[in-house]
N, C-alpha and C positions, 0 to 999 in steps of 0.2 A: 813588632813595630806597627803603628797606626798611620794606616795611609789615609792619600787628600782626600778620599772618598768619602769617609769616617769622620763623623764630627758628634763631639758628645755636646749634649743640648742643657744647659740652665732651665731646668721646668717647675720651680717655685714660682708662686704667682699668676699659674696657664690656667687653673681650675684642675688638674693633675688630681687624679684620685691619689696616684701613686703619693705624691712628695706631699699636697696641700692639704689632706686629711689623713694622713696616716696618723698623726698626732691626737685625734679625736676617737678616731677608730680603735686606736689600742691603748687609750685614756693615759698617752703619756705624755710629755712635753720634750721638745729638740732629738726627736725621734729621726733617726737615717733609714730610708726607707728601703727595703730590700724584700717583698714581699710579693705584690700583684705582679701577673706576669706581663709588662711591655718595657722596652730598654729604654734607657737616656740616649740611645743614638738618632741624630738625624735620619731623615728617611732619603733615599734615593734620591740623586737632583731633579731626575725625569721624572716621580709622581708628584714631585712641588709643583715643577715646572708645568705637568699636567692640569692640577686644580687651579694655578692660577690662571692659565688658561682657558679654562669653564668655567672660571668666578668673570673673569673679565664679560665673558658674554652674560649682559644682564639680566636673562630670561631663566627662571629655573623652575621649567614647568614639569611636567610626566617626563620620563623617559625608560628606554628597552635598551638592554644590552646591543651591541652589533656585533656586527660580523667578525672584525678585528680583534673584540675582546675573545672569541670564541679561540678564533684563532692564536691569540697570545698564550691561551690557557693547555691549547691541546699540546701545542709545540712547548711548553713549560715542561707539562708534563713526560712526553715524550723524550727531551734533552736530558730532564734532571734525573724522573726515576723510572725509563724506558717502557714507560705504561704508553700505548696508544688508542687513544677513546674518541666517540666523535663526538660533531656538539649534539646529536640528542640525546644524550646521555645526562650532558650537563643542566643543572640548575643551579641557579645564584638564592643564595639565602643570607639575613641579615647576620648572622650568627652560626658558630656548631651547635649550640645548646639548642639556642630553638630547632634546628633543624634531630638533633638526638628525639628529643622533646615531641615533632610532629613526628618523627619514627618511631615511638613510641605508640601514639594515641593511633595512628594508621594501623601498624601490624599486631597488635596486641586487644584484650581485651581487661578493663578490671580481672585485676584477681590472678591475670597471668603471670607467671615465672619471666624475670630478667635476669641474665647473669652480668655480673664486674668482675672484674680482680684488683682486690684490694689490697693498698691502697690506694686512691687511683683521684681523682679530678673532681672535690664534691660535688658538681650539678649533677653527675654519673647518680649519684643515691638520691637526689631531690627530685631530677625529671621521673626516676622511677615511682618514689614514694607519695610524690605529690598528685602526681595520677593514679592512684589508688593500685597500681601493681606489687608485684612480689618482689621483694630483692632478694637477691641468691646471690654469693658470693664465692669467688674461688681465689682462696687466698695465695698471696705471693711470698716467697720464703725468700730468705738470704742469705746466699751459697758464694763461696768464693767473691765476697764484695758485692755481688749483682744479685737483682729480682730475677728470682726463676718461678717458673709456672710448675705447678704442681697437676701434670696432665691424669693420673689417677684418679685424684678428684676432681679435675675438670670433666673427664667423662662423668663420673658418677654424678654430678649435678645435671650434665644432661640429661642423665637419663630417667631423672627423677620431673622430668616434662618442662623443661627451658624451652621457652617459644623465641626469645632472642637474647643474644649475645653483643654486648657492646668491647669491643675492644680500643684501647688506650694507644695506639702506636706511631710514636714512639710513646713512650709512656710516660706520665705525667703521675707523679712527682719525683718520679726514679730515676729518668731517663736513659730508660734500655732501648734499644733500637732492636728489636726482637731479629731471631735469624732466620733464615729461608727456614728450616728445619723445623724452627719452633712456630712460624706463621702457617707450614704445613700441614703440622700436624693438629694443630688448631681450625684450620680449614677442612680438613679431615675427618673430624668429630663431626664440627658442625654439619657437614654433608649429611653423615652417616646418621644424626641424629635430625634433620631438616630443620638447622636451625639456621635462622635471618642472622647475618652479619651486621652488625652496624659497628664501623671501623673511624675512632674519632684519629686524625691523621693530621690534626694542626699544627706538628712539630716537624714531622716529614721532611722540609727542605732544612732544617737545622741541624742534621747528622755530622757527626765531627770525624777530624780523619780517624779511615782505616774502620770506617761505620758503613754502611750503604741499607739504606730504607726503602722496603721492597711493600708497596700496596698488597695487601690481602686480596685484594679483589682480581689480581692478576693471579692467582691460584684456586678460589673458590668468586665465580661469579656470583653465588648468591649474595651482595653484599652490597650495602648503601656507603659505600666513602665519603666522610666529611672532610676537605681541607679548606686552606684559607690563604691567606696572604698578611694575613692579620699578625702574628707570631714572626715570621720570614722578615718581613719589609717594617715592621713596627707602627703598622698603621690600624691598629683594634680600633679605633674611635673612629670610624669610617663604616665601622657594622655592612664588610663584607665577606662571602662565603662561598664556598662547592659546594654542591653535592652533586653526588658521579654515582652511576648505576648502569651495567649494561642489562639490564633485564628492562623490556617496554611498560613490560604489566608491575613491575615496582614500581617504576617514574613515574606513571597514572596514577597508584595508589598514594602516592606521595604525594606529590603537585595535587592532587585532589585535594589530600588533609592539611596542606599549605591555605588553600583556598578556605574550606572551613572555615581559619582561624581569621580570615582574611589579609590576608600575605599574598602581596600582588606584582614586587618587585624591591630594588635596592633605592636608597638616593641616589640623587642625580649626579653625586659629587662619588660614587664609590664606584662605580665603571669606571671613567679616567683613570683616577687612581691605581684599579686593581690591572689595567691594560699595561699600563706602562710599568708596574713594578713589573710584572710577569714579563712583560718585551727587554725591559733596560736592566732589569736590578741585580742579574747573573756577578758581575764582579762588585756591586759593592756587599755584595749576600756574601763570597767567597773571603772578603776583606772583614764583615762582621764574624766569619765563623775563625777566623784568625784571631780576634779580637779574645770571643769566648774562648778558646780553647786557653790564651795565655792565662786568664783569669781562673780558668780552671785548676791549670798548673798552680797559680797563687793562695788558691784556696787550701789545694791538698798538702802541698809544702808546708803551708803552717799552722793548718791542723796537727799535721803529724809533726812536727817540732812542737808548739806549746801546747798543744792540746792533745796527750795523749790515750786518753780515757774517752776521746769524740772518733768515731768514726765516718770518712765522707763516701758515699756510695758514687761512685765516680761517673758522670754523667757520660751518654753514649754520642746524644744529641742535646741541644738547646742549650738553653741559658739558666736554669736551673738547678741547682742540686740536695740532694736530699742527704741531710746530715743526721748521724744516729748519735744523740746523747746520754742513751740507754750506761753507758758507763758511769755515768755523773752519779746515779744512785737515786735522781729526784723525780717527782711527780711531775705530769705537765703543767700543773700550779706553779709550780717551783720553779721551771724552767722559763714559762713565761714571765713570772712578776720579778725575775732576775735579768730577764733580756732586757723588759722595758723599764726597770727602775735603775738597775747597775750600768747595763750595755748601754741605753739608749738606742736601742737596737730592733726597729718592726721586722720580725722574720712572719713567715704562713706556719703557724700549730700544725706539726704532725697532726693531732687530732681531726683537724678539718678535715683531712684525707682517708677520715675512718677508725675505727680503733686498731688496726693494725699499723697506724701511725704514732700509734703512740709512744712519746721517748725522741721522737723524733721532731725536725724543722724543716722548711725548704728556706734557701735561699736566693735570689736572683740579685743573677754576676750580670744583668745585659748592662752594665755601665761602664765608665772607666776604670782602669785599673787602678788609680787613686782613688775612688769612694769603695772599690771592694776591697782596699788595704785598710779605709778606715772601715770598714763593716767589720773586718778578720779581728784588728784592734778593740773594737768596742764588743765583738763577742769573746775575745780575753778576757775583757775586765767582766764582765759577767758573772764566768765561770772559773778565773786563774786562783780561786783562792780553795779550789778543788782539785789540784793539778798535783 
């Protein structure tokens, strides 16, 4: 049941990547869009309430985080996933990517070894490739329904001289919420081999029940934490961001290559924002993870009645889920020019996520349950004449 908290939003017409260019982007017409990752839900009353608050003051010159934001963040962190950091730890960054991205160009030099596990979040292969690094990949398998890590090979790419490690957690486009066990033994190598963590964690507060997402950084310090509030509270277009590290002489290195690029702070309008989702957004965040979980239920349900030849890898966290249609028999040509010309249907290509995506789709459920029943319907008509 969708409580008062929860209001699904009409966003044709906003300038909306999602709804108002999908149609161009995947050269089809009356296209439903289920694809880029932010939801059709309103966002919290208290960070509306917040920005109009700072729109009303006419003035929007420089501005620094304070003290309250710092504060809202540690006590976030603290409450939700029992990490306690202080504020020097913390930096605000416009984005994860960029921040992956200055992680990169910091501890790394041309030519160095990075590892992913694929398949995993394309900017993962662009920050590396586009900075002139090595991508090294440890691929992910599928075992009982879920991505498993293949730790065999995970060490052996260590030790073939990986200087960093970027981890996906929760992981993105699978969504496993990795387990102490498997975060440990991952933080373990990398000790043992002195590899840099860089841990993208934008999904982290999206854990569904009977899930709990445990920071890497609270088992292996060596390790830069990206999270956000961006993915949580549905407010990506506000380009706010962590980064957490308890090492001094990381934060230097970093905040230095921040500086480089000349990265000097956020907008004036993405403090407010990110204070008050983190201080107020506790139960309507509790009310959206209600929301996703039904849809989840709705997706697997009727996969598995009409679509029996589609696999759904059953998400752990978030609003996404990665669908295998490795059974259909077709090419990702196939697959695509059937979504958008039969389905009417934008999903994210497996392939973007690597070629171990291939066969595959993501979906995102973050909307009401009536546009992921028309989503479920029009990827029937797609594919039902394969069934």
């Amino acid at each position: 049941m969708v409580n008062s908290n929860i209001q699904f939003i009409e966003r044709k017409g906003t300038g909306s990547l999602k709804w108002d260019h999908a149609d161009a982007l995947f050269n089809g017409e009356g296209l439903l869009p289920m694809w880029v990752a932010d939801m059709d839900l309103g966002v919290p009353h208290q960070v509306q309430e917040a920005l109009i608050e700072r729109v009303n003051h006419p003035i929007f010159g420089y501005a620094r985080p304070q003290d309250s934001l710092y504060e809202s963040v540690i006590n976030w962190l603290k409450n939700k996933h029992h990490w306690t950091i202080q504020k020097e730890q913390i930096f605000f960054s416009s984005g994860v990517v960029p921040s992956i991205a200055a992680s990169i160009l910091a501890f790394t030099e041309p030519g160095d070894k990075v590892m992913i596990q694929s398949p995993v979040y394309a900017p993962f292969y662009s920050c590396i490739n586009e900075n002139s690094r090595t991508l090294v990949e440890n691929p992910l398998r599928i075992q009982d329904n879920r991505l498993e890590i293949d730790f065999e090979d995970f060490e052996n790419k260590l030790k073939e001289g990986v200087k960093l490690f970027i981890l996906c957690s929760p992981h993105n486009p699978g969504g496993m919420v990795w387990s102490k066990k498997e975060l440990a033994r991952m933080a373990e190598l990398c000790a043992d081999y002195d590899v840099l963590i860089i841990s993208d964690e934008i999904h982290a507060d999206l854990s569904l029940s009977g899930y709990e997402h445990t920071p890497i950084a609270t088992i292996n310090p060596n390790t830069i934490t990206l999270m956000a509030p961006s993915k949580t509270f549905n407010i990506a277009g506000l380009q706010a961001s962590l980064v957490i590290t308890e090492k001094p002489e990381i934060m230097k290195k970093l905040t230095g290559q921040f500086l480089k690029q000349g990265f000097y702070g956020l907008n004036v309008l993405a403090y407010p924002a990110m204070e008050a989702a983190y201080t107020y957004g506790a139960d309507w965040l509790k009310e959206t993870t209600s929301v996703i979980e039904g849809n989840v239920e709705l997706v697997t349900t009727f996969i598995n009645d009409k679509l029996p030849n589609v696999n759904v890898i059953k998400p752990e966290a978030s609003f996404l889920i990665w669908i295998d249609l490795n059974g259909l028999g077709l090419t990702d040509a196939e697959i695509t020019k059937r979504l958008i010309q039969k389905g009417r249907l934008a999903l994210e290509p497996g392939t973007k996520f690597g070629k171990a995506g291939s066969g595959f789709v993501r979906m995102n459920i973050g909307s009401s349950p009536e546009t992921v029943k028309e989503g479920l319907n029009r990827l029937y008509t797609a594919f039902s004449d394969l069934v």
